[in-house]
N, C-alpha and C positions, 0 to 999 in steps of 0.2 A: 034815266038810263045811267048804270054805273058802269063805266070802260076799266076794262083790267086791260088792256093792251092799247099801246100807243106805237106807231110806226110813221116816221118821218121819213120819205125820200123826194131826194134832191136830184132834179134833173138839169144838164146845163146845155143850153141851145147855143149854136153858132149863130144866131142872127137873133134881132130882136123881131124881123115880122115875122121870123119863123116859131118862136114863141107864142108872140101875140093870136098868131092864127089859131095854135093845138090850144092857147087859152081860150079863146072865142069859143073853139069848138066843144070844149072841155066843160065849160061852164054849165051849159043848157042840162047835158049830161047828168052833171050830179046835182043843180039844184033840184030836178025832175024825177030822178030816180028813189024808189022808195027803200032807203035801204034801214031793215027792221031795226038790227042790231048795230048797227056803227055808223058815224058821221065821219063829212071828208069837207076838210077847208085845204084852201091853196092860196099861197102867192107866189107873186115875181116880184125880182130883184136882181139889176146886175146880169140879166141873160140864164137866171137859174129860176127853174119854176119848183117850189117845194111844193109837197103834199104831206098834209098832217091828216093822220085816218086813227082813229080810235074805233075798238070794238069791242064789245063784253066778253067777244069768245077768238079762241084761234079761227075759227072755222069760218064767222063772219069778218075775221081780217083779212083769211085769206081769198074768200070772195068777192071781198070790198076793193083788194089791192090786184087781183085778174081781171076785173071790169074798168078800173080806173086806166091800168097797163094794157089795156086789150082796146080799150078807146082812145087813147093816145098814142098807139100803134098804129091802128087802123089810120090816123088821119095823115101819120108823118108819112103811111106808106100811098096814100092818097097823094098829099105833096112833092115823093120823090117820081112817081107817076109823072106827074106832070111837070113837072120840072124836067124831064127827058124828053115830053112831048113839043117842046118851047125852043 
């Protein structure tokens, strides 16, 4: 697969279990997901989780980067849930 698009974002977490968790939950996510056109790696560092997402086209960047953002939303918004319930 030849990637014409690269897109790096950097997210930075106030905590590190807060990290660690969206990472936990993050992982299963994309090693499992079939995505045709573009691959997505991640690390942490320092409280900042990157995402590196390559894809052959705009169109699977920009679905690659709503599903990746759409699941690390869902979880934080999971987190601040409970975190009010506590």
């Amino acid at each position: 697969m030849k990637n014409k698009i690269e897109i790096i974002i950097s997210i930075q977490f106030d905590s590190e279990e807060e990290m660690k968790i969206i990472f936990t939950s993050l992982k299963p996510e994309i090693q499992e997901h079939d995505f045709e056109r573009s691959q997505v790696s991640f690390s942490l560092k320092n409280l900042i989780m990157t995402l590196n997402i390559k894809a052959q086209d705009m169109n699977a960047a920009k679905a690659t980067i709503n599903s990746v953002l759409g699941w690390i939303s869902t979880t934080t918004g999971v987190l601040n849930t409970l975190s009010k319930q506590t």
